[in-house]
N, C-alpha and C positions, 0 to 999 in steps of 0.2 A: 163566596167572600164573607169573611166577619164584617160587622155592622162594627163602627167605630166606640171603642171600650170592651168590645166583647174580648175574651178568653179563651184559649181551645184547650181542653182536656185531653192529656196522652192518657188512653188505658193500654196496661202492658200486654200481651196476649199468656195469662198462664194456664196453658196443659199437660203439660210435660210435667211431672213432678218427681222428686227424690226423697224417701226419706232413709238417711245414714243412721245405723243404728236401730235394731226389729228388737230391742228389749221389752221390760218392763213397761217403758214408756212411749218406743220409738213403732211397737207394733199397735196398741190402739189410735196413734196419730194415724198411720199407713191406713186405718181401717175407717178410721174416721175421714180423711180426704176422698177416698175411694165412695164410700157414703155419699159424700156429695156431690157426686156425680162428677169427678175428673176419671175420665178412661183411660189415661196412661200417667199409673201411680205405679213408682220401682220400688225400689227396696235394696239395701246394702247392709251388709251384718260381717264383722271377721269373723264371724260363723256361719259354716254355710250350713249347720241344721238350724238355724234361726231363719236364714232366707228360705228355706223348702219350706218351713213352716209356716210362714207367713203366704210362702204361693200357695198352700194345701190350703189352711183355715180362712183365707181372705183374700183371696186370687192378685197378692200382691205378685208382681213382674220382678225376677231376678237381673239386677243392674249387674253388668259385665265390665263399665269403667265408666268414669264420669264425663263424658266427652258433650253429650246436648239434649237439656235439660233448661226448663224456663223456672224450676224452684226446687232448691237444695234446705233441706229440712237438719238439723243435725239435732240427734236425739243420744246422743254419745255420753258415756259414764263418763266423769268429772273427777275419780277419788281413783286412788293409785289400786292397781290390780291385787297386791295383798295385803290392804288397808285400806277399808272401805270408811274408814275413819277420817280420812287423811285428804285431800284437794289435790289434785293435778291434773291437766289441762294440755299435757304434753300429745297425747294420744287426738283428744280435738286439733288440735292444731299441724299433726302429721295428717289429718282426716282430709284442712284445708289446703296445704302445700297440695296434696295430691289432684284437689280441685283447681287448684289454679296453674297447673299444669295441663289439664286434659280439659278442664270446659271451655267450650268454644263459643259459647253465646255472650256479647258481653252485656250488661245490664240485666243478668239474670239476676235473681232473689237469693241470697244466702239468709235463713232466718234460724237464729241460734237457739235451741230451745231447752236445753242443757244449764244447768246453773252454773255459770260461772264468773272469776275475782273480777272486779272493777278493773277495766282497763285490757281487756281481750279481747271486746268487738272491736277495737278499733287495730288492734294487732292483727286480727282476722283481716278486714281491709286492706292493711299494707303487704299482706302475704298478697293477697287476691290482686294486688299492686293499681287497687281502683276500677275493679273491672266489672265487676258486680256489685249490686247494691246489698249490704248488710246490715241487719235487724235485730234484734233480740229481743224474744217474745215468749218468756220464760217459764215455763207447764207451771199449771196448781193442780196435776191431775193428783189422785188418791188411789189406788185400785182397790181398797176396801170398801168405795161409797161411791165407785165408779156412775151411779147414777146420778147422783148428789154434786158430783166433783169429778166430773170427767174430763175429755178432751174441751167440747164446750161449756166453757165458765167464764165469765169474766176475768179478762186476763190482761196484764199491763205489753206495753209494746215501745219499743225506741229505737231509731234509729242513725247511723252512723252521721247521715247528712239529713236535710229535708226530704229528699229524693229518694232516699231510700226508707224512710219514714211511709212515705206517701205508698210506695210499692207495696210496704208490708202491710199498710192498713188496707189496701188492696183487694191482697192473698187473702188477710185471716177474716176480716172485715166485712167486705162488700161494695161494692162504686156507690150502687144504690141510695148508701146512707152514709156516704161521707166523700163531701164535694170540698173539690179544691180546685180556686180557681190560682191558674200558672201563667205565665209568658212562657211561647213556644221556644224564647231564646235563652231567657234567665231561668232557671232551678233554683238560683241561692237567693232568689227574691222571693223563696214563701220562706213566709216565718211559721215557728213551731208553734207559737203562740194561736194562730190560724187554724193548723189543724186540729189541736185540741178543741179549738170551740167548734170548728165546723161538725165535730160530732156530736153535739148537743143540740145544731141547728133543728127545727121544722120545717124548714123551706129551704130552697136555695134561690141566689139570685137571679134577675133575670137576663144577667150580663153573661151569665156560664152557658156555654155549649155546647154539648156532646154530640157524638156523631153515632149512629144506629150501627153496632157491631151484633156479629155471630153469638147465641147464646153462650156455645162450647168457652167465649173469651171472657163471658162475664161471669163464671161460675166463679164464687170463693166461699171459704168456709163458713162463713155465717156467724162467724165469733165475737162477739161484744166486747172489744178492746177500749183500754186506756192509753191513749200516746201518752207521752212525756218529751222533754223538751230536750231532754240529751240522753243518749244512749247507757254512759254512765249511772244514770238516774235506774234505769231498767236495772244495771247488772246488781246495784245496790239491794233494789226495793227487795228483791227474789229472795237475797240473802239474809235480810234484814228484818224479813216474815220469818224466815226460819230461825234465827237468833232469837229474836221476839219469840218463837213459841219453847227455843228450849229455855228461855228465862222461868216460863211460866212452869212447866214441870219439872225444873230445879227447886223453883220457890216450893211448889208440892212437895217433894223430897226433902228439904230444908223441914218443911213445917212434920211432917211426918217424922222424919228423926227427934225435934223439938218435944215430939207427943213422949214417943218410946222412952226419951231420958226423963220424963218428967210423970210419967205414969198416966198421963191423959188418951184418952180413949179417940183417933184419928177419927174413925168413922163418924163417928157424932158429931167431933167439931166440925169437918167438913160439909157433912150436911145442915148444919146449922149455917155456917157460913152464908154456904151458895143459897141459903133464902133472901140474898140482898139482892137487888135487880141488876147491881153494877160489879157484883163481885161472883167471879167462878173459877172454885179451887178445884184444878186437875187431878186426875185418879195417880197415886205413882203406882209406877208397875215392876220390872226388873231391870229399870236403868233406862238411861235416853240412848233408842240404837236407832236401828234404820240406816237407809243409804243415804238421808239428808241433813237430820237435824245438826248433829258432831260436825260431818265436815263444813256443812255452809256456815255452822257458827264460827269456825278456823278461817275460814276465808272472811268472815267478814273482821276478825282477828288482826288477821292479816293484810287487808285494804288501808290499812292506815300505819304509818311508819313512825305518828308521832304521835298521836293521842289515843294510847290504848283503850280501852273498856274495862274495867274494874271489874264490875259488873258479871260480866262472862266470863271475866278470868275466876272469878269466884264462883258462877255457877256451876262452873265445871271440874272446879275440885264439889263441891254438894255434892254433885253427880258419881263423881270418886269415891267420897266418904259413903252415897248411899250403898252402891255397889258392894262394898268392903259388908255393910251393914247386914242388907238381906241375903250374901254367901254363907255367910254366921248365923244365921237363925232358924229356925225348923221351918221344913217347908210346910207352908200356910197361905190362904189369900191376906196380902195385904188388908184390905179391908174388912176382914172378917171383926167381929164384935163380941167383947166376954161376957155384956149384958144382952137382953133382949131389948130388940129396936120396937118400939112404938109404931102403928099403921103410918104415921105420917113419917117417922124415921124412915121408912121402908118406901115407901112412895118417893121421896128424896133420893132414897139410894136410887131408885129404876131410873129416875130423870139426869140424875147425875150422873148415872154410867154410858147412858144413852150419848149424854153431851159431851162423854168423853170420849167418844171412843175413837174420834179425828184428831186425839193430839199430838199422831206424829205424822199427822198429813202434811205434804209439802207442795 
């Protein structure tokens, strides 16, 4: 029996796990859960040389349909099949129909990890017709600095209800370091506002009590998450980083074109620049590509039906005009120099290539 004000904490039991999608992205998450010691980590690819792969290099389990399962991972491409430019979300979303069909556990985990437009997790839900708890907890992996910016980094998280907030901080999380106290009857009585602080807490009170469960139920990934207070907020932030970063190597481009018409020497002024402590101007290279920066900038374009961006809409002609710029010019490093650079010119360069070299990390 609880002592009168005490609290019982539900922990979910997650071992079973899925992760949809052995790409780019979808096979170091698979390699990275498995790391942490869950023993039955699956794996799904509409490739089946993606799944052998992943059973060969990391003894991921090929998923034969999604029927039970305590955490569904979705690591699934976001941008149309032949424009990689481009946002769509259609393919995730037959990914879920197919889940809410065949799984059979209800209040299993769906955690989104896939970038996508404001207003899909909660679409994801009403496919799942409320059956599963839904999350979105959006990669900043890199694979150039996979060390730096792997699967474990600091990474934001929200979800669709409180409940399924709680689940995900959970999963990605750990019980260990982030207490919530519940009524075993009420769910809509935690506020989000709670759990963000309870992750800051040192202690927890002495009203909470947990019950002594199986190691196997308390393993989670150890990842140092940010909730937020609505799910919205998650699908926002993700895209809103990558908008924000392709501003900044627009403006690069922008100012490098500015050089070229005006006969000023880029390299120089840029290293001159980035000796201010609060200012660092980006390397431009052959244009802003990659599978994220273009399209999360269009989506996040696109998230708003009445107060456009200016802003973006302009960067991305920059980006235009740059492209048009250096197809026209003899092949050269962009930052090459018709003078010779100075010891500290040269020292500049190394720090500043160095700092640049994650600027189409997502």
């Amino acid at each position: 029996m609880l002592a009168a004000g005490q609290k019982q904490r539900r922990t979910a039991e997650f071992t079973k796990v899925l992760i949809v999608g052995l790409g780019q992205l979808g096979l170091p998450v698979a390699k990275y859960v498995k790391e942490r010691g869950f023993d039955d980590v699956y794996g799904y690819d509409i490739s089946q040389e993606a799944m052998e792969r992943a059973e060969k290099t990391a003894g991921i389990k090929k998923a034969n349909d999604f029927s039970d399962f305590d955490v569904y991972v979705l690591c699934v491409s976001t941008h149309k099949s032949d424009d990689i430019f481009s946002p769509q979300v259609e393919g995730l979303l037959s990914i879920v129909e197919r889940i809410s069909r065949e799984a059979k556990r209800n209040g299993a985990l769906l955690s989104i990890e896939s970038t996508i437009p404001k207003g899909t997790s909660k679409k994801v839900f009403e496919i799942l017709n409320h059956r599963l708890h839904v999350a979105h907890a959006p990669h900043r992996w890199y694979s150039l600095e996979e060390k730096e910016h792997g699967v474990n980094q600091l990474r934001i998280v929200g979800g669709v209800s409180n409940c399924c907030l709680e689940a995900a901080m959970q999963f990605y999380h750990g019980k260990g370091s982030f207490e919530i106290n519940i009524d075993d009857d009420d769910d809509d009585n935690i506020n989000n506002d709670d759990l963000i602080d309870s992750t800051i807490a040192t202690t927890t009170t002495t009203t909470t009590t947990t019950t002594s469960l199986p190691s196997k139920i308390r393993k989670s990934l150890g990842i140092p998450m940010h909730p937020v207070s609505e799910i919205e907020m998650a699908e926002l932030a993700k895209i809103v980083e990558n908008a924000h970063r392709y501003l900044q190597i627009a403006f690069a481009e922008d100012l490098y074109l500015y050089c070229q018409a005006n006969n000023i020497n880029f390299p120089e002024l840029r290293d001159a620049l980035n000796t201010k402590w609060n200012v660092h101007i980006l390397e431009p290279r052959e244009g802003i590509g990659g599978h994220c920066l273009p399209k999360d900038t269009k989506m996040f374009l696109q998230s708003s039906q009445s107060v456009k961006s200016k802003i973006l809409a302009a960067a991305i002609e920059v980006d235009e005009d740059y492209r048009q710029h250096i197809q026209s010019r003899p092949s050269k490093s962009l930052l090459s120099s018709s003078s010779s650079s100075s010891k500290l010119t040269k020292r500049r360069k190394s720090t500043s290539s160095s700092r640049s070299r994650i600027q189409y990390a997502s």
